[in-house]
N, C-alpha and C positions, 0 to 999 in steps of 0.2 A: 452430494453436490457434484456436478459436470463440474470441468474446467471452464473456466471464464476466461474469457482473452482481453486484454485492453491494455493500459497503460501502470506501468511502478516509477513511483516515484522515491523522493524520502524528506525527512523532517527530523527535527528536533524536538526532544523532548526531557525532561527529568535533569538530571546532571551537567555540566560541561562534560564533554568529551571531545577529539578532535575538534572539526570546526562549530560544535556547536558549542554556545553558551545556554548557562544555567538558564532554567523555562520552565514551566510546567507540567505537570505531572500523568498529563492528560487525563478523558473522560473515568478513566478505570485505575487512575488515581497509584499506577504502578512504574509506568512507561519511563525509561530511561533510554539517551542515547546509545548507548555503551552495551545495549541489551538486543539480543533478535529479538526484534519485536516489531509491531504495525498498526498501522490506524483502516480499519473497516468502515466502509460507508453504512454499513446497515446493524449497527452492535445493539443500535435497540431503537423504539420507535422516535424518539427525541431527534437521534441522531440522522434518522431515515428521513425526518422533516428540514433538516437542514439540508443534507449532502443530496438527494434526490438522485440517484442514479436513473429510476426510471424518466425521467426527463428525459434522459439523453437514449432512452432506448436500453438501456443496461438493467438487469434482474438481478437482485444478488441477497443471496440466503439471509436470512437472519442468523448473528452469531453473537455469540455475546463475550465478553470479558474472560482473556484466557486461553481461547479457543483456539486450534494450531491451523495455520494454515501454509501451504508448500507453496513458494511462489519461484517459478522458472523464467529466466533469462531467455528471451527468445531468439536474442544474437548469437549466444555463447551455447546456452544449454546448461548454464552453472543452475544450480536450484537452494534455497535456503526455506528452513521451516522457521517461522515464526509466531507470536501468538498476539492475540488482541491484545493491547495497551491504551489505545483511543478511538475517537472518531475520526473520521474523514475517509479521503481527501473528499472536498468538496465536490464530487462530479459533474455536478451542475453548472459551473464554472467553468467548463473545459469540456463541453458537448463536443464533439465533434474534432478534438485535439488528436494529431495521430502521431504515433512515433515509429521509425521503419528502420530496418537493418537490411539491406538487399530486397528482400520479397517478403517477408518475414514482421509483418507490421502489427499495434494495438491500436487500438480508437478508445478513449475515454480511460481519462485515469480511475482504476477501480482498487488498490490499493499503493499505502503509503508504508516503506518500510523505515527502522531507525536506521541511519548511518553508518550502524555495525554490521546491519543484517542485508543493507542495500550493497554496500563495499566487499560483501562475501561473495555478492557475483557481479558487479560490474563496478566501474569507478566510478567514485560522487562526483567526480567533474562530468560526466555524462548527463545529471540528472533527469532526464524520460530514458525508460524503455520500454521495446513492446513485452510482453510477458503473458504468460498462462497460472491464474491460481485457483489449485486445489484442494482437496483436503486427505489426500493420499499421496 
């Protein structure tokens, strides 16, 4: 898989942890906040009929439950691997959403990190950044 550009966000899931309270355990029944971990729009076909990235112009791999992926900070340059926990974000909701650091921008939120794994590279008071994720 090429690097993808667009937008990181984060969510709660599994346990309390900082600011989240106790939730659900997302689609892959593992996800906790307190864990790098993250929600994919395309983890399987269920999931690719809700979140529809292609709507928005956005292509993205099939991956399923587990799966690691390396998402970079395109302000900073911080980078965290993470691995599938859920579905989402919803992309289709947020066509055309852009988040920018100087020149340095994403369009479309295309992954959702947990709280642990979002806060490794940038503050959760920020919540968008633009980012690149890949699988190396």
């Amino acid at each position: 898989m090429a690097a993808v550009t667009g937008e990181v966000s984060w969510f709660c899931c599994g346990s309390a942890w900082g600011p989240c309270a106790s939730t659900g355990r997302g689609a892959c029944g593992t996800c906790t906040s307190g864990n790098f971990q993250h929600a994919w729009p395309n983890a399987s076909a269920a999931c690719l009929a809700i979140t529809r990235p292609d709507t928005c112009g956005t292509s993205l791999s099939r991956r399923t439950c587990g799966f690691v992926h390396y998402t970079t900070n395109l302000c900073n340059g911080a980078r965290v691997g993470t691995s599938i926990a859920d579905c989402g974000p919803q992309t289709d909701l947020f066509c055309g959403e852009r988040a920018c650091c100087g020149s340095s921008c994403g369009t479309n939120r295309i992954i959702d990190l947990t709280p642990a794994a979002y806060s490794a590279i940038a503050s959760l008071s920020t919540g968008l950044r633009p980012c690149s994720v890949n699988t190396v």
